[in-house]
N, C-alpha and C positions, 0 to 999 in steps of 0.2 A: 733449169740451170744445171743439172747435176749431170744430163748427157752433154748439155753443148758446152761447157766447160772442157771437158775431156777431148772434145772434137777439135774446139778452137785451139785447146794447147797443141792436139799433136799434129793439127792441119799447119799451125805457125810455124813446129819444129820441122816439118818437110819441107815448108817455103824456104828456111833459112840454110836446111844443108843442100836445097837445090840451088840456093842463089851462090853457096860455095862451091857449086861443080863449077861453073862460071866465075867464080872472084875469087879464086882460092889467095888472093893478094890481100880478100877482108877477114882472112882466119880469124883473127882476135878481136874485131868488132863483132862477126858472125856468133863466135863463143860468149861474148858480153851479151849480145841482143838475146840469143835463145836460154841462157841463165836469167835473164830477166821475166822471161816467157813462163817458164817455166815457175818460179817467186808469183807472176801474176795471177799465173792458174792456182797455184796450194793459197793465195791469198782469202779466194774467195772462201774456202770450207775453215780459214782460219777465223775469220770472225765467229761464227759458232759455234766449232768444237774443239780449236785445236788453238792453244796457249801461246807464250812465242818458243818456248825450246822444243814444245811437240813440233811447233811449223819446220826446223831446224832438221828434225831428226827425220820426219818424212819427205824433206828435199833432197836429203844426201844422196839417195837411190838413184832418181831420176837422174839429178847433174850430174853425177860420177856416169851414169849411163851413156848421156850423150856426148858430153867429152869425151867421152874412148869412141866413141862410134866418130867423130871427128879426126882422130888421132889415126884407126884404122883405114878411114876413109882416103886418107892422104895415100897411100897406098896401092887401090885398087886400081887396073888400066884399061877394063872395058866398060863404054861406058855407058853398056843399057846394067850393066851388074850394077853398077853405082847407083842409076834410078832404083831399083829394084831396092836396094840397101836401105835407099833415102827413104822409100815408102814405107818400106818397112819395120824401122826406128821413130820415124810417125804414127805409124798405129800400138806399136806398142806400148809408146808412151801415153798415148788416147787409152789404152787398157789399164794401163797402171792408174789410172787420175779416175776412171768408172771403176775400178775395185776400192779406193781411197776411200771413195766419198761412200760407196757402199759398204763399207769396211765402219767407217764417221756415223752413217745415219744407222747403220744397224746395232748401233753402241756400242760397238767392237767387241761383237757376240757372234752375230748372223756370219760376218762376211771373215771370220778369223783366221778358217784356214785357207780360203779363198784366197785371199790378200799376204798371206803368211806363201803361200806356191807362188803369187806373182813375184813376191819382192825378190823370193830365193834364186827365181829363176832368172829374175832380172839381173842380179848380182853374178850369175854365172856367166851370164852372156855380156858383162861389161869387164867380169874377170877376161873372158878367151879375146874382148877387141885391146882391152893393156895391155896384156901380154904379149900378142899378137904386133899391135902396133908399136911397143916396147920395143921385139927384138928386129922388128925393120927398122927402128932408127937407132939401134945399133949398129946393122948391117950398113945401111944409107949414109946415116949422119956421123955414123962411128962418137955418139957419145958414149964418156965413160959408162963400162956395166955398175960401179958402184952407187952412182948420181938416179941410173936409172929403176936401182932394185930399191933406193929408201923412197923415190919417188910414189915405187909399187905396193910397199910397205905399206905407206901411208891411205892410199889409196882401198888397199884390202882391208885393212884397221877400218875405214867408212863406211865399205859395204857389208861388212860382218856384223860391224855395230847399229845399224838401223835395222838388220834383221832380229837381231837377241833384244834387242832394246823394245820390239813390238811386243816381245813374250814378257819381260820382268820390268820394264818401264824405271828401272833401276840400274846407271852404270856401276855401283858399288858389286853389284849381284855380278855382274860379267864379266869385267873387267881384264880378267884372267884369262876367259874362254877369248875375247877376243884378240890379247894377246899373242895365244899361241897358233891358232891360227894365222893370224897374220905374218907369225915369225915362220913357220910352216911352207906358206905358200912363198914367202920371200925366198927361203931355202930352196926351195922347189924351183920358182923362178932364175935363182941362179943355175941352179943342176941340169932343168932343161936348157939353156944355152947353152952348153956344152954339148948338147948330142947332135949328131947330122940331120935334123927334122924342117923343114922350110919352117920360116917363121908363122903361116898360119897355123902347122898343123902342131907346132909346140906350143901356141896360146891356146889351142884347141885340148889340147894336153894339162895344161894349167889352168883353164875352164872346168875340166873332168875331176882334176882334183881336188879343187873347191865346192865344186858340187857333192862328194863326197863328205868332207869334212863340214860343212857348214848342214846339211844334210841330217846326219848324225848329231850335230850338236846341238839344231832347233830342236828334235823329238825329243832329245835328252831333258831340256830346257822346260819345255814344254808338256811333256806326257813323263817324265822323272822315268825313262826309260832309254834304253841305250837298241838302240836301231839299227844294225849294224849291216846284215845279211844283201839287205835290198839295192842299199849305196855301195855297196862293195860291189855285187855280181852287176851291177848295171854301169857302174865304174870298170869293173875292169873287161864288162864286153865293149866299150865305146873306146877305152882307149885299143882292147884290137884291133878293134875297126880305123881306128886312126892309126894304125902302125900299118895294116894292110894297104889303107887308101893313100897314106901318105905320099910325099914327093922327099924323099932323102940327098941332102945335096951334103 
């Protein structure tokens, strides 16, 4: 059970944003059906190990994940890129649910930091598809930027807090660290709006920066040490690299 669980979530999660390449008219039944999916698959390791607010707090990742990969998806116009996208938010989500349960069965010992790099990583990459997909339907749909940065807010507040939450299992202990973060990145989110960067490469740019800050803050959290060197010099070669490769409109 503990591989085909993983497989069947994230084979279900592919079925349903390939049936929205074709039915993009079922957006919000598609988003219902694969948050369901997703509730089904952490149901299973909840009878064993995991309480009802632990079930709660290792969902957040996942949903918040595919929602923006939905959000972003709206977006893209070729459309072998789009399978490609599809497949590829299907297995990672299969990765996230086999580090879970390895994360559950190893007593949340073995598989700590293991599971501690997927979630992080997971959080960055659902940070760059918000923001990303944010400032296209800015562009697109010209919603207000104010509607859309508490949106973002919130949003960053979720995926901050299921990562610090794995290390102190206490929001009283956090609280603050996920605050300012959040408030941070919302900043940020507005600031990059304003510079000439296509929308991908400015969520790509607000990906960099979260990975930074949230970076820094798990070792802190976790190893009572401040980490600074590694997320910085790897931060600020990626976002060169995104200033170089960018498209500036």
């Amino acid at each position: 059970m503990g591989h085909i669980i993983p497989l069947f979530t994230g084979g279900l999660i592919f079925l349903s944003l390939e049936l929205f390449l074709f039915r993009p008219q079922w957006l919000f039944y598609e988003i219902g059906a694969m948050s369901l999916f997703l509730i089904l698959g952490l149901s299973v390791p909840k009878r064993k190990f995991l309480s009802g607010k632990e079930f709660w707090h290792f969902l957040t990742n996942p949903l918040i994940f595919v929602w923006s990969s939905v959000i972003l998806l709206l977006f893209f116009e070729n459309i072998y890129f789009k399978h490609f996208f599809v497949l590829g938010v299907g297995i990672y989500v299969s990765f996230y649910f086999e580090n879970l349960f390895y994360y559950l069965i190893s007593g949340r010992g073995g598989g700590d930091s293991s599971f501690l790099r997927m979630t992080n990583m997971m959080n960055v990459v659902s940070v760059f598809f918000l923001a990303a997909g944010f400032y296209g339907i800015k562009t697109f749909i010209q919603l207000p930027m104010w509607l859309l940065t508490i949106v973002f807010f919130i949003f960053s507040s979720g995926l901050i807090y299921a990562s610090l939450w794995t290390i102190k299992h206490n929001l009283r202990e956090i609280y603050t660290e996920i605050l300012v973060i959040a408030l941070i990145m919302s900043e940020m989110f507005l600031a990059i709006n304003l510079s000439p960067l296509s929308f991908y490469a400015a969520g790509a740019v607000a990906g960099i920066i979260f990975y930074v800050l949230s970076g820094i803050t798990i070792n802190f959290l976790k190893d009572g040490e401040i980490v600074y060197k590694r997320y910085v010099i790897t931060g600020s070669i990626l976002l060169l690299l995104v200033a170089a490769t960018a498209r500036w409109v």
